[in-house]
N, C-alpha and C positions, 0 to 999 in steps of 0.2 A: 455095610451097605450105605451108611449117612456120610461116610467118609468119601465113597464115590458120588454122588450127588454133590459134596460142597467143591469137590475139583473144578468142576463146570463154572461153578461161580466164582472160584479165584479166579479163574484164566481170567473169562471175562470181564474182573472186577480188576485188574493187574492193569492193564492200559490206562484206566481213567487216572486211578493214583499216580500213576508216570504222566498225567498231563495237567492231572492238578500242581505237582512238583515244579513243570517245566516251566522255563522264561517266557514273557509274552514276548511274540514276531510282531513286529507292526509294518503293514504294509498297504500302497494302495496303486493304483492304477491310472495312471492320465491320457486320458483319448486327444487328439492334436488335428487338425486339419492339416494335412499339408499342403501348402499353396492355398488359405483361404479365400474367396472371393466376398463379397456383399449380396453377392444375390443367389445365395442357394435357394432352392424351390423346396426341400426335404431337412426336417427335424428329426432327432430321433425320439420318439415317443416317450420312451421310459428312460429320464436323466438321472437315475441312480444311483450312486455310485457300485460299482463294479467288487464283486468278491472275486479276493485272490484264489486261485486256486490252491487246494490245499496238498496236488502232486508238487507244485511249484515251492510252495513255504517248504513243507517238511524236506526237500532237496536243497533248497537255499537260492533258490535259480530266482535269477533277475534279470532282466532285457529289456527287447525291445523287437516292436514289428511294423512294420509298414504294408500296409493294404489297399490294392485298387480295387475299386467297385462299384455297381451297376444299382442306381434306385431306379427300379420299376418305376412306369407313369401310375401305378397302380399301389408303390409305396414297400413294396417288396428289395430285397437286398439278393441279388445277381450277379454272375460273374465275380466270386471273391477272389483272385489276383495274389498271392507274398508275393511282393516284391523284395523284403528284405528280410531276416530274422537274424537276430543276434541274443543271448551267442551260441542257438542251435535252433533248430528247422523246429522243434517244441512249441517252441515261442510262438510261431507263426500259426503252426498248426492249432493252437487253441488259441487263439485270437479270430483266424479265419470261422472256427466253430460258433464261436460267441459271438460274431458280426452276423453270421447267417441267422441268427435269430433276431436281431434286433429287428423294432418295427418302426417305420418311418411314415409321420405325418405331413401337410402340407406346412413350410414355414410362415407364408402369409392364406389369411383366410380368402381373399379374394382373387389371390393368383391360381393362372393355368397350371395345368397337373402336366409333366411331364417326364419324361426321365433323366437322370442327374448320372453322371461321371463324377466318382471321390476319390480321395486317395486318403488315410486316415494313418495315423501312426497312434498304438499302443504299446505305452512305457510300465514295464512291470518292476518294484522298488520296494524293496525292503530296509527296514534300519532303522536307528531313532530312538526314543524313548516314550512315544506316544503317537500317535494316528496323525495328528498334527505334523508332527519333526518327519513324518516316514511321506504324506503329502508334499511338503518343502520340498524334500529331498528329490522326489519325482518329478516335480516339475521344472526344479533345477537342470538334472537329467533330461527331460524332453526338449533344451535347449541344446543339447549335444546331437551331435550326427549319429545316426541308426545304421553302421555300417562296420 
């Protein structure tokens, strides 16, 4: 009977030892305007940097997406648009998820509130030997064409 009760806990206990073992990924994420202007009306609230996804590491998947879209006069993010995803519709598709949540505040405190047309590109980037080198790397990358 103790023998069936400690099965449970190997299974369970089997994954962590396989991740304690494993090599660190290092990866990060760079947001780009495309086609910036000087006078956006909209920030994004929360400048964080962005967690990889971990369907995206454990697969090795690396890209890039381009996103049209709608800030509400009210700061909300509308109309999320791919325009392009490389190198599968994946990529887009969680990039469009995680732009819908983003929350947008006013850029200057005493300008009108209005609604803004964006177009954003996010460059997903793995590599490196540290957080640093796998950053570099990415925005090396978002100097390249997303197509």
């Amino acid at each position: 009977m103790k023998i069936l009760k400690l099965i449970p806990l190997v299974l369970v206990l089997s994954p962590v030892s396989f991740l304690a073992n494993s090599t660190n990924i290092y990866a990060d994420i760079q947001v780009t305007d495309v086609a910036p202007t000087q006078g956006f009306i909209w920030q994004r609230k929360n400048k964080n940097t962005m967690v990889y996804p971990i369907e995206f590491a454990s697969s090795r998947t690396q890209g890039c997406a381009v996103l049209s879209f709608d800030i509400s006069a009210g700061g909300k993010t509308e109309n999320v648009e791919i325009l392009h995803s490389v190198p599968n519709r994946q990529i887009g598709i969680y990039s469009r998820k995680m732009l819908k949540k983003w929350q947008w505040v006013p850029a200057a405190p005493a300008g009108t509130l209005a609604a803004e047309k964006r177009t954003l590109r996010l460059d997903f980037c793995m590599g490196g030997e540290s957080t640093a080198q796998a950053e570099q790397a990415c925005k090396r990358r978002a100097q390249l064409a997303c197509s």
